[in-house]
C-alpha positions in Angstrom: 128.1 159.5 57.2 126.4 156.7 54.9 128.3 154.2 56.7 127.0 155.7 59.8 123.4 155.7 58.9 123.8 152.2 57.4 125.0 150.6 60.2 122.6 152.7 62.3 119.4 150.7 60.3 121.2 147.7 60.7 121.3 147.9 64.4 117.6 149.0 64.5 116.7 146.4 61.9 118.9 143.5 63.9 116.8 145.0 67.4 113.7 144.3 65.7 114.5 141.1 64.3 115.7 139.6 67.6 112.7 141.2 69.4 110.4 139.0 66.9 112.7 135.8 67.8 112.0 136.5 71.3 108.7 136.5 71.0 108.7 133.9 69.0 110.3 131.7 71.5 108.8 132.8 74.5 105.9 131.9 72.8 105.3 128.3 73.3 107.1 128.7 76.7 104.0 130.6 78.5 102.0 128.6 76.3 103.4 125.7 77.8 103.8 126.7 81.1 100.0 127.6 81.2 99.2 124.4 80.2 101.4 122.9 82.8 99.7 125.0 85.4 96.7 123.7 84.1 97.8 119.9 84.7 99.3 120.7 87.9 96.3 122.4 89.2 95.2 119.7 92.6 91.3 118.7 92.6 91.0 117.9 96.4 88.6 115.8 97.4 87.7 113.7 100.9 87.2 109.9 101.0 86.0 107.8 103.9 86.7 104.4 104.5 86.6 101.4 106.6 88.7 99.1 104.7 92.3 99.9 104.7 93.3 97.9 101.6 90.8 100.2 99.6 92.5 103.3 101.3 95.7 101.7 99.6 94.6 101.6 96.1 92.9 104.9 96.3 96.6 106.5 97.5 98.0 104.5 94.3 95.4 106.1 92.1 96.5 109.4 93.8 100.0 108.6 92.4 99.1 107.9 89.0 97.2 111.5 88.9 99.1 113.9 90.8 96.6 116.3 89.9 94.1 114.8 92.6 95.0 115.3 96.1 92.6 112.8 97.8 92.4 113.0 102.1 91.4 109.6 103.1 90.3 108.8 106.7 89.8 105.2 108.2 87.3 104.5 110.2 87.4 101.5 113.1 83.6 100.0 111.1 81.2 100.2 108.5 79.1 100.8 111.6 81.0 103.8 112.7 81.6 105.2 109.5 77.8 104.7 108.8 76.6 106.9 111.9 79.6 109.6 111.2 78.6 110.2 108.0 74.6 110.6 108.8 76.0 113.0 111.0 78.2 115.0 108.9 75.4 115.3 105.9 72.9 116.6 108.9 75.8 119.3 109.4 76.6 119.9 105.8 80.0 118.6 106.3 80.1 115.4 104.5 83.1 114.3 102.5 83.2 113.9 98.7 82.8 110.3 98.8 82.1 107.5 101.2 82.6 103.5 101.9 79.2 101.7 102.6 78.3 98.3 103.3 74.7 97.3 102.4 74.5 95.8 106.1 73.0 99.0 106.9 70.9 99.9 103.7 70.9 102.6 101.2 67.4 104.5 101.8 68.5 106.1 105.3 71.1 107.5 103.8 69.3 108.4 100.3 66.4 110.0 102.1 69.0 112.8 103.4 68.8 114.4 99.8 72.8 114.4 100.7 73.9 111.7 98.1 74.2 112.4 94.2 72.9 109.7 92.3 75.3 107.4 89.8 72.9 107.7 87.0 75.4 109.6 84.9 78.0 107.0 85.6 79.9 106.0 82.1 78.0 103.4 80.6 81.0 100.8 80.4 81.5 100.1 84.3 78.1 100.0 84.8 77.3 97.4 82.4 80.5 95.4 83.2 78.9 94.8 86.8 76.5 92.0 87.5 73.3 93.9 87.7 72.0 91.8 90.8 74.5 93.7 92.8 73.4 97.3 91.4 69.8 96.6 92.9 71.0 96.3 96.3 71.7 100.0 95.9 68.9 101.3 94.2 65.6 103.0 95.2 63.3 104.9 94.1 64.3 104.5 90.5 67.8 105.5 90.9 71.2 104.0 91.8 72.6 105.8 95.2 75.7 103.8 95.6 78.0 102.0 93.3 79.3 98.3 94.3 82.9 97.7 93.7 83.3 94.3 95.9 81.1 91.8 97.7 81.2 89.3 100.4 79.9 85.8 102.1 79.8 85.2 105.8 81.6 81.8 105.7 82.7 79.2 108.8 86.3 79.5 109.1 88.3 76.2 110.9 91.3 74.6 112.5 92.4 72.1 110.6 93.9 70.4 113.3 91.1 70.6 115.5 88.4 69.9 113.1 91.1 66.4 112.5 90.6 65.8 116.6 86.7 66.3 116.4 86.4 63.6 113.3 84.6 65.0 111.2 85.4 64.0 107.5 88.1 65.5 105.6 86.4 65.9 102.4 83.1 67.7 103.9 82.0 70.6 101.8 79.1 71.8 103.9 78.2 70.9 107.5 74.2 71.7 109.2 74.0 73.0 112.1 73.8 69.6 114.0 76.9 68.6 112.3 78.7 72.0 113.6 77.5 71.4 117.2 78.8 67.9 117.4 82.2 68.5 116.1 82.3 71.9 118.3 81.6 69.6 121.8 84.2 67.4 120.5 86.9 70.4 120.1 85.6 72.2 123.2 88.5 71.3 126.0 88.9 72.2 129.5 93.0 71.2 129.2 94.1 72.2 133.0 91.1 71.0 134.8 90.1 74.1 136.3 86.9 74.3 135.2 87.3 76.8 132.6 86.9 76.1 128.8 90.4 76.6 127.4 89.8 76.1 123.9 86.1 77.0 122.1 84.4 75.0 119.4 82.9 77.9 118.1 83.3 81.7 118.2 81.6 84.2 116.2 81.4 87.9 115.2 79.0 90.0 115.8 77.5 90.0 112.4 77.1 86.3 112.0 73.6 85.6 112.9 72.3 88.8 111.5 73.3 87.3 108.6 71.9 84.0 109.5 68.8 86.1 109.4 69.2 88.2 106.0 68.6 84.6 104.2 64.7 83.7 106.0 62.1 85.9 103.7 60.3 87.7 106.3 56.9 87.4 104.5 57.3 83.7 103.4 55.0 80.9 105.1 58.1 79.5 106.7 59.6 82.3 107.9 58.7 82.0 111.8 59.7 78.7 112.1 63.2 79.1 110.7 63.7 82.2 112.9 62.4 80.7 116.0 64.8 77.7 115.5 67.7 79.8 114.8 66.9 81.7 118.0 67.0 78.1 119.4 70.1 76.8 117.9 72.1 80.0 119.0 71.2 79.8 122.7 71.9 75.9 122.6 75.4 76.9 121.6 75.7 78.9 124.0 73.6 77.1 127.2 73.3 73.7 126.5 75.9 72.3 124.6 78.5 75.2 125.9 80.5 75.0 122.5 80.2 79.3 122.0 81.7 82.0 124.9 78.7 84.2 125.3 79.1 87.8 124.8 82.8 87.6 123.7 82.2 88.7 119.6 84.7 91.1 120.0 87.3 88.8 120.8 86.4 86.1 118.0 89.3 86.6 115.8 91.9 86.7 118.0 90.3 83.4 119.7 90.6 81.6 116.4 93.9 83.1 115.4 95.4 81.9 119.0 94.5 78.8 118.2 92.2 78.8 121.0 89.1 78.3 119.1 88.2 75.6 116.5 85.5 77.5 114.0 84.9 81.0 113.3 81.9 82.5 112.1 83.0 85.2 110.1 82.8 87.3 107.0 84.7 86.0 103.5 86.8 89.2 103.0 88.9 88.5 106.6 91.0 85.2 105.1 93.9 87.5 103.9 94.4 88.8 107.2 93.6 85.7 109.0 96.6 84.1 106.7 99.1 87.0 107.5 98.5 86.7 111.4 97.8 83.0 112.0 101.5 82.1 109.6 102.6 78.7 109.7 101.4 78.3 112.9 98.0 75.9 111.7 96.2 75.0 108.8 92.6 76.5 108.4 90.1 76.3 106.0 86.5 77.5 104.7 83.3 76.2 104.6 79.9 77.7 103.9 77.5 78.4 106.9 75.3 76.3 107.8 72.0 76.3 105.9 68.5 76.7 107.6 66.1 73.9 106.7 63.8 76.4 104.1 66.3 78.3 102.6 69.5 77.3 101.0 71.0 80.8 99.5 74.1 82.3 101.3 73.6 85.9 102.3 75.5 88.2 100.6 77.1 91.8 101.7 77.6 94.2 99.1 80.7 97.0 99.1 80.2 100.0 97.8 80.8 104.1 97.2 78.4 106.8 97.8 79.3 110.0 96.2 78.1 113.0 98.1 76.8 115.8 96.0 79.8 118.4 95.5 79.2 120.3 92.6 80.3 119.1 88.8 83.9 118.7 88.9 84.7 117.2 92.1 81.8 114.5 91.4 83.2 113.8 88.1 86.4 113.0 89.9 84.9 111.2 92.3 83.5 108.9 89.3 86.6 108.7 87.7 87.8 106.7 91.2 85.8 104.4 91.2 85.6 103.4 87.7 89.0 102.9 88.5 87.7 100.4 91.5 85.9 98.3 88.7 88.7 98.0 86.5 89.1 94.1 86.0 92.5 93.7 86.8 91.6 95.9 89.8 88.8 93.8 91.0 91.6 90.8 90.7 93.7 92.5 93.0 91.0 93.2 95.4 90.5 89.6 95.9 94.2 88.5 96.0 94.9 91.1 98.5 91.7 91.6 100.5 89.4 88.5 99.4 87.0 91.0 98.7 84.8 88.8 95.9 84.9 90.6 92.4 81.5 91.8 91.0 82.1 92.1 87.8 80.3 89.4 84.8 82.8 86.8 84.5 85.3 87.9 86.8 85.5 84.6 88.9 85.9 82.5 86.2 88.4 84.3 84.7 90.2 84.2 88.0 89.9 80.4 88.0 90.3 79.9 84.7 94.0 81.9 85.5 94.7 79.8 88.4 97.3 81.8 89.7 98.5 81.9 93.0 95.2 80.7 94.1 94.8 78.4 97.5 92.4 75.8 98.1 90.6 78.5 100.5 90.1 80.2 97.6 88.5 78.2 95.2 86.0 77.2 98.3 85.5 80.9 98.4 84.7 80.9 95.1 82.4 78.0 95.2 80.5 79.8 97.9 80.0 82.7 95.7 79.4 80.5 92.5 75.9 79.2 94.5 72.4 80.3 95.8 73.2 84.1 97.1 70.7 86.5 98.8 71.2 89.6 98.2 69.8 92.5 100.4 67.2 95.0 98.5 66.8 98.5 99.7 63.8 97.8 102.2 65.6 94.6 103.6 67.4 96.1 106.3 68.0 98.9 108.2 71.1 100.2 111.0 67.0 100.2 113.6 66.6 96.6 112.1 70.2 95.5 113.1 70.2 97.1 116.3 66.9 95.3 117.4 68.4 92.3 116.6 71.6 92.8 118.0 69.9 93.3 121.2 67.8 89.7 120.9 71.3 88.4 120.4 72.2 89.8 123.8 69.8 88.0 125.7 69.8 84.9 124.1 73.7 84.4 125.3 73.4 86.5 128.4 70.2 84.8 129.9 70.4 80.4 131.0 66.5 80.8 130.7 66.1 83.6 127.9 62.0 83.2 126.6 62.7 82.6 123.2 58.7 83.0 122.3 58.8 86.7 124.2 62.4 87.3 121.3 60.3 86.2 118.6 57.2 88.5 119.2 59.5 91.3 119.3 61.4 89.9 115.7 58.0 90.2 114.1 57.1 93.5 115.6 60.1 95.2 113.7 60.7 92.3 110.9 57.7 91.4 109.5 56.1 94.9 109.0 59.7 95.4 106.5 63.3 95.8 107.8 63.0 99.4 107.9 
């Protein structure tokens, strides 16, 4: 009966005791599965681009943090993105984040009380960028987008072609008398039927809006540089027939065929230009021609707006792009989209590497290394560009376009401010 009861505690006490070890053990396994719920918990978030190689390392930051699921869409242009996303913050259906370009400036799309400002931005990226870039993004006391990239329109050309126009090999800038000279020479008719075959000069349909970005609008000299640029384009065009008129859209594929001897284009194409012209000719890069009062090199800042989405998902959203300005980031962007780095020092640390680096490259970097002009918040405008876009029009469309009647309408719009 002792023995009975004995082993009757023991049983009780052994229940107990294994109950406790249970516990004990189970434990720090739902401890530990809540925490792993917690890491594995997604923070989605919507990003809009119109450069694909940024959609790339935003998909590789996805894969380093499995906890943030971000949806990217592409769009065909900073212009289309630009328009979609003034219409989604009108319908309260904006994404988290957003590519710009400061082609089109910041206030339009400040003024929609739609953006969250990048005041709160950690310190560290902030300071690590070249503050001449931050300004093109700021107004009214606060920063609306954050840079991560920059580039230079630049005048692309065939090497073999420029060789047949002789103009000298070891030219590192050409004026715009130069260019026209050497374009007649490359300009052929091969067949004989009366059509051009093969172009001295094509450009996209941003080149001489950027042309225009470098002449101050309120300095003495500004008419006059305008008025002859207006001049020098429809020349091209008209009188010394070295440009198709009307044919932007087809620019790259002209000089990438082979069937056009310059391009006027911007800085951050020369990857892809590379991967789709191969071995088939040599091209190089020069800066654009200079007009006679002004010798800076417009420059086109990238950048991020963040859309305001409560606390979390803009800290996120943060956290991305600091990752953008990482250093050996911002290297990557220029091997693999020749997107310029903006951070202090990051050039010449890239030269100072020299690795893998083309002589295309270091040109590109010369470019950078000068005289830039940098677009301020009231510089420019999507109204500004579209004005101007439509004087471009009729200075190719029209023999006998009235050049005085294109510059009273320029200073209607530009000199009361790009707005």
């Amino acid at each position: 009966m002792v023995w009975k009861n004995i082993a009757g505690w023991s049983i009780a006490i052994i229940g107990v005791v294994a109950s406790l070890l249970i516990l004990t053990w189970l434990q720090p396994i739902s401890s530990s599965k809540s925490l792993q719920y917690m890491v594995q918990t997604e923070v989605s978030l919507t990003a809009w681009i119109y450069s694909k190689p940024v959609g790339e390392l935003l998909a590789e930051y996805q894969s380093k943090h499995p906890e943030v699921n971000i949806e990217i869409r592409t769009f065909r242009s900073e212009r289309q993105l630009y328009e979609e996303l003034m219409a989604a913050i009108s319908t309260r259906m904006p994404p988290n984040m957003a590519e710009i370009g400061s082609g089109f400036g910041i206030i339009g799309l400040a003024e929609t009380g739609g953006l969250a400002p990048f005041d709160r931005l950690s310190s560290e990226p902030m300071l690590a960028i070249d503050s001449d870039y931050l300004e093109t993004f700021k107004y009214d006391g606060q920063l609306w987008a954050m840079p991560y990239g920059m580039v230079v329109p630049v005048l692309y050309y065939n090497e073999n072609l420029m060789r047949l126009s002789d103009a000298p090999s070891d030219a590192t800038s050409l004026s715009w008398e130069q260019l026209t000279s050497f374009g007649m020479k490359m300009t052929q008719d091969i067949n004989g039927d009366g059509s051009t075959d093969i172009w001295g000069l094509v450009a996209d349909n941003s080149a001489l809006w950027n042309q225009i970005r470098t002449i101050g609008v309120r300095e003495i000299d500004s008419a006059t540089d305008v008025e002859y640029l207006f001049s020098v384009w429809h020349d091209l065009v008209h009188r010394y027939k070295i440009m198709p008129a009307l044919e932007q859209h087809l620019a790259l594929s002209s000089f990438i065929d082979g069937t056009a001897g310059m391009l006027l284009a911007p800085s951050d194409i020369a990857k892809m230009l590379e991967e789709y012209i191969g071995g088939t000719f040599e091209f190089g890069v020069l800066p654009v021609p200079h007009i006679a009062h002004n010798d800076a090199t417009p420059a086109r800042v990238s950048g991020f707006v963040m859309l305001r989405s409560g606390a979390e998902t803009e800290q996120n959203v943060r956290q991305i792009i600091s990752y953008l300005l990482q250093p050996e980031i911002q290297q990557r962007l220029f091997k693999e989209t020749s997107k310029l780095p903006i951070l202090k020092g990051s050039i010449e640390q890239l030269v100072g590497e020299g690795k893998g680096l083309t002589e295309r490259d270091y040109e590109l970097f010369r470019i950078a290394g000068g005289k830039l002009q940098l677009e301020r918040a009231g510089m420019t405008s999507k109204a500004g560009r579209e004005k101007l876009l439509n004087i471009q029009l009729q200075l190719e469309a029209n023999s006998e376009a009235c050049i005085p009647c294109m510059m009273q309408a320029y200073e209607e719009t530009f000199m009361r401010g790009m707005r």
